[in-house]
C-alpha positions in Angstrom: 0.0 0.0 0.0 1.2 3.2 -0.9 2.1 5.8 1.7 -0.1 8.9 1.9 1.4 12.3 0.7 1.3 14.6 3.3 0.1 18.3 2.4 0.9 21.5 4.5 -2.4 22.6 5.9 -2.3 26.2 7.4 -3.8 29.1 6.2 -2.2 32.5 5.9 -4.3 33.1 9.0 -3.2 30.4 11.2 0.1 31.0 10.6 -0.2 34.3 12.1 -2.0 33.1 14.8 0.9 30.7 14.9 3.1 33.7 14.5 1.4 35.9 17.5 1.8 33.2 19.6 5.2 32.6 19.7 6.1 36.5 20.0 4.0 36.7 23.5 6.1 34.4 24.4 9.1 35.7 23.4 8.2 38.6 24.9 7.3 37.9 28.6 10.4 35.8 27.8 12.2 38.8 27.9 10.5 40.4 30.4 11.3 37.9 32.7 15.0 38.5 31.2 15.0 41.9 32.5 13.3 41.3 36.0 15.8 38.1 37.3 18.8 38.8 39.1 21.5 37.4 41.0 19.4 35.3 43.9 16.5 34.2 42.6 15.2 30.3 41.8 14.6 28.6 38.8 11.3 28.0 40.9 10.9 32.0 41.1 11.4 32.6 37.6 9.2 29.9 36.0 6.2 31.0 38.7 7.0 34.5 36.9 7.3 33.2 33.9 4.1 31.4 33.9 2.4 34.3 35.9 2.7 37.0 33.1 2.1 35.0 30.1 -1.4 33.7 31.8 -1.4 37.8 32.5 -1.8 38.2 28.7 -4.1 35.3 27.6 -2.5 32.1 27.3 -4.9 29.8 28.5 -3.2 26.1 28.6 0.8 25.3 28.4 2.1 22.8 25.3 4.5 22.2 28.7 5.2 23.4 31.9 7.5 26.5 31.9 10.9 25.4 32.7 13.7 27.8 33.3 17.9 26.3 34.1 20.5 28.3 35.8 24.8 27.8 35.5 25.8 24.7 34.4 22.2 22.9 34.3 21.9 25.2 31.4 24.2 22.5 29.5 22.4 19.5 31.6 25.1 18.7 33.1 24.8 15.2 35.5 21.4 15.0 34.3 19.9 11.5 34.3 15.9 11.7 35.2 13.5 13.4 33.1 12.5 14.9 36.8 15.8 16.9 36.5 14.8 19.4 33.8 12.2 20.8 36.3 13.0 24.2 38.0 15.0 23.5 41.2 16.1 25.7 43.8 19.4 26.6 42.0 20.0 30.5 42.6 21.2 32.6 40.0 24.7 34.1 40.4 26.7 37.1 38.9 28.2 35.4 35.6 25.8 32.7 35.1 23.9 31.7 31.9 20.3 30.9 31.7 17.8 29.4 29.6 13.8 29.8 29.9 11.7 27.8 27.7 8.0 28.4 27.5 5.3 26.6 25.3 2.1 28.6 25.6 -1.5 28.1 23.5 -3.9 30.7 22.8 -7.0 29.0 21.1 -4.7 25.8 20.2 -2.2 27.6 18.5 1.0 26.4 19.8 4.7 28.2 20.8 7.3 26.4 22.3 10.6 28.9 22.4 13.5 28.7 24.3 15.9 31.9 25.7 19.0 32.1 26.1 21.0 35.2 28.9 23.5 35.7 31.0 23.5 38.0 34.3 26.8 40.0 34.2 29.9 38.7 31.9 30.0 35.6 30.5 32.5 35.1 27.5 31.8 31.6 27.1 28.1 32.2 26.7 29.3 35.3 23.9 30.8 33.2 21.8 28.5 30.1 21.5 25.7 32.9 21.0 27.2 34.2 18.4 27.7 30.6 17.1 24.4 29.6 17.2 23.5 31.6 14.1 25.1 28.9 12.1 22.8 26.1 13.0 20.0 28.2 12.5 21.1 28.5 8.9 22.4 25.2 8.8 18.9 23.5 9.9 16.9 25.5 7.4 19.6 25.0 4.1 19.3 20.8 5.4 15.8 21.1 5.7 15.3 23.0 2.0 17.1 20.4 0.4 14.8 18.3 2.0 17.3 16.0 3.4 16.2 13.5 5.8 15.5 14.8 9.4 18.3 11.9 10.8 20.6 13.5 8.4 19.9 16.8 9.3 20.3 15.8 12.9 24.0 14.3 12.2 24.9 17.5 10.6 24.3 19.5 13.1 26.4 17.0 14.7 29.1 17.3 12.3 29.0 21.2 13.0 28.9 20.9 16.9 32.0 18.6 16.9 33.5 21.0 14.1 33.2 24.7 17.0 34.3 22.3 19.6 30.9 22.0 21.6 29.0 19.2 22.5 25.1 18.4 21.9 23.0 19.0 24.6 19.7 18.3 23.1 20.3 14.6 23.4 20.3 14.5 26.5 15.8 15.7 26.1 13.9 12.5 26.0 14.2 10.6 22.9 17.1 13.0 21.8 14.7 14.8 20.0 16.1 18.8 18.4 12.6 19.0 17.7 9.0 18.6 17.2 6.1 18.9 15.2 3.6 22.2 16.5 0.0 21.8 15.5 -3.4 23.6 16.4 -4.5 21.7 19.7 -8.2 20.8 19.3 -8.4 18.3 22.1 -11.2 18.4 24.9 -9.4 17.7 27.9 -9.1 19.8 30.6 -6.9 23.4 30.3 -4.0 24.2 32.8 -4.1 20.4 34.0 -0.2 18.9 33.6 0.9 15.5 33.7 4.7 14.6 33.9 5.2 18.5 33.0 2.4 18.4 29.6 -1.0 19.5 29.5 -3.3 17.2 29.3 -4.3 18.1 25.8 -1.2 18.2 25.0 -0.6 14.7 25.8 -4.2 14.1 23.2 -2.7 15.8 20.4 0.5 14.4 21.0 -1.1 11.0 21.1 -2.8 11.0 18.2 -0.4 12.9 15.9 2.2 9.9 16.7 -0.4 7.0 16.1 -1.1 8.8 12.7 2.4 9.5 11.7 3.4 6.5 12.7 1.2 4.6 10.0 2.6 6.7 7.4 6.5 5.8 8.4 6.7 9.0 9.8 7.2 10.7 13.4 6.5 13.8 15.2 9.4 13.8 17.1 12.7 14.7 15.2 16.2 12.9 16.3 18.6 10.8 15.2 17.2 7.5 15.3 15.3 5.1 12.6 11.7 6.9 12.9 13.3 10.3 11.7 14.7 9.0 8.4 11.9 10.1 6.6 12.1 13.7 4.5 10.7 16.8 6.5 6.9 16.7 6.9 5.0 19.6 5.8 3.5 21.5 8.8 4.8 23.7 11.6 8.3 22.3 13.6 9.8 23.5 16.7 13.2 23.4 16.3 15.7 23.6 19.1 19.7 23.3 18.6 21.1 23.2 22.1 24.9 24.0 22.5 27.2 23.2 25.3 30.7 24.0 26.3 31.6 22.6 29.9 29.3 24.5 32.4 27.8 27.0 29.7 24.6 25.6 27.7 22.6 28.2 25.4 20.1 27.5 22.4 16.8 29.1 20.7 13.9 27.2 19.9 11.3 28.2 17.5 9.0 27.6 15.2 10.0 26.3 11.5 7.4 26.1 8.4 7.8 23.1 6.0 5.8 22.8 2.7 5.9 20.2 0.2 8.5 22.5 -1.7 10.3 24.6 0.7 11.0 25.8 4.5 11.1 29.1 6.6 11.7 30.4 9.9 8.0 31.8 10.4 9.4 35.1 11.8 12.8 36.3 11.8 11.9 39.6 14.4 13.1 37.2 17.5 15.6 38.0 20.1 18.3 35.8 18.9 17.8 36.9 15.5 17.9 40.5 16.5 21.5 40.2 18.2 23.3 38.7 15.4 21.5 41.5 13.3 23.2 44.2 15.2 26.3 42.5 15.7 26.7 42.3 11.9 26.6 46.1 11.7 28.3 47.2 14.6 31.5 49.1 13.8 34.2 46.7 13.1 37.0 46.9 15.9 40.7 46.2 15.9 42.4 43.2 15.0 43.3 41.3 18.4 46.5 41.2 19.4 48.3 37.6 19.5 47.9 38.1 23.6 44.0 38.4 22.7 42.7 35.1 22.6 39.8 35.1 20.0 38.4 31.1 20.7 37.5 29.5 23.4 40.5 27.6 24.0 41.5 30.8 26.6 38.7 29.3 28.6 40.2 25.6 28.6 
């Protein structure tokens, strides 16, 4: 039996809904940014978190808000799933962070991830200034519309290549990604089991029974399920860099047709600092006492 072709099925519309959805979260992502500081939980800041983004309408969570301080940012000596929830690690002066919201506003899904620092950090400078390549690198893979397992081991390839390590293996099911769709389960909203919403868990459900038949699967790593081509539809991608005690990534959401691929909206915070450091004013060369990799940090 022939496998069914699968068809990208948003509207112009939904994909703005899509599109608003993941910039309120970006933005009380930010806010949150700005109102942390040296002291405070991960508990505090995902209560926070959560707290202003039910503020401006989101009604049910894809997940739990989950927010990692210092070296948990890379997962370091994690080994339960229970471990990515916010602990009672207190942010210090020099320490990165990551928040990573996934609100819904009538179904429409986000799931985004944020990457700071609090004070100096040069480790966390220069992998954020190196994760532009794998957001480039994802969607060139993904155009060409290469297998998701082979766009997994090229990433890979490029992580080995700067000297990093891959953190988002160390998710459940390895996964640097997933596919986003408008949740139309009945189940209960606000209602979390194992850190996803109830309707989540539906959706979830029924998306991998159905892709499943097809050959297919939701969930995109590096194993035999994911060595299909990209399925048209909305994916949330996630890269997640790590160099000793410094983790940092950006998740967001990425738009596959049956003939091409996008970013659905490029005005995002990550996106926005590589802008500006393109056009800042070039400096001088360093100095051969100026160490310009992190091998200074070694």
């Amino acid at each position: 039996m022939a496998k069914a072709t699968p068809v990208f099925r948003y509207t112009e519309r939904d994909l703005a809904r899509f599109r608003e959805t993941q910039q309120l979260a970006y933005h009380c992502a930010e806010q949150v940014a700005a109102w942390i500081e040296p002291g405070v939980t991960e508990r505090q800041t995902t209560a926070e978190l959560r707290r202003r983004l039910v503020a401006v309408g989101v009604q049910d969570f894809f997940h739990v808000p989950f927010a990692w301080f210092g070296d948990r940012t890379a997962f370091r000596h994690f080994h339960t799933p229970l471990q990515f929830f916010a602990g009672n690690r207190r942010l210090e002066e020099g320490m990165p962070y990551v928040l990573d919201c996934a609100p819904m506003v009538d179904g429409y899904t986000a799931d985004i991830g944020y990457g700071g620092k609090v004070g100096e950090n040069r480790v966390w400078d220069r992998l954020a200034a190196d994760l532009k390549v794998y957001r480039e690198l994802i969607l060139a893979e993904v155009r060409a519309r290469r297998p998701l397992a082979e766009v997994y081991a090229a990433v890979d390839a490029q992580i080995a290549a700067h000297g990093y390590d891959n953190r988002h293996q160390v998710y459940p099911g390895r996964v640097i990604g997933h596919q986003v769709t408008r949740n139309t389960a009945r189940g209960p909203a606000g209602v979390n089991v194992f850190g996803f919403g109830v309707r989540t868990l539906q959706t979830l459900g029924r998306e991998l029974v159905t892709e499943r038949l097809h050959g297919r699967s939701p969930l995109w790593a590096d194993g035999r399920s994911s060595r299909h081509a990209p399925t048209p539809g909305l994916w949330a991608v996630e890269p997640h860099l790590g160099f000793r005690g410094v983790g940092i990534k950006f998740e967001e959401l990425l738009v596959v047709t049956e003939d091409d691929a996008y970013w659905l909206d490029d005005d995002l915070p990550h996106v926005r600092r590589w802008t500006a450091a393109a056009t800042e004013p070039a400096t001088t060369e360093p100095t051969a006492a100026e160490p310009t990799t992190l091998e200074a940090t070694r």
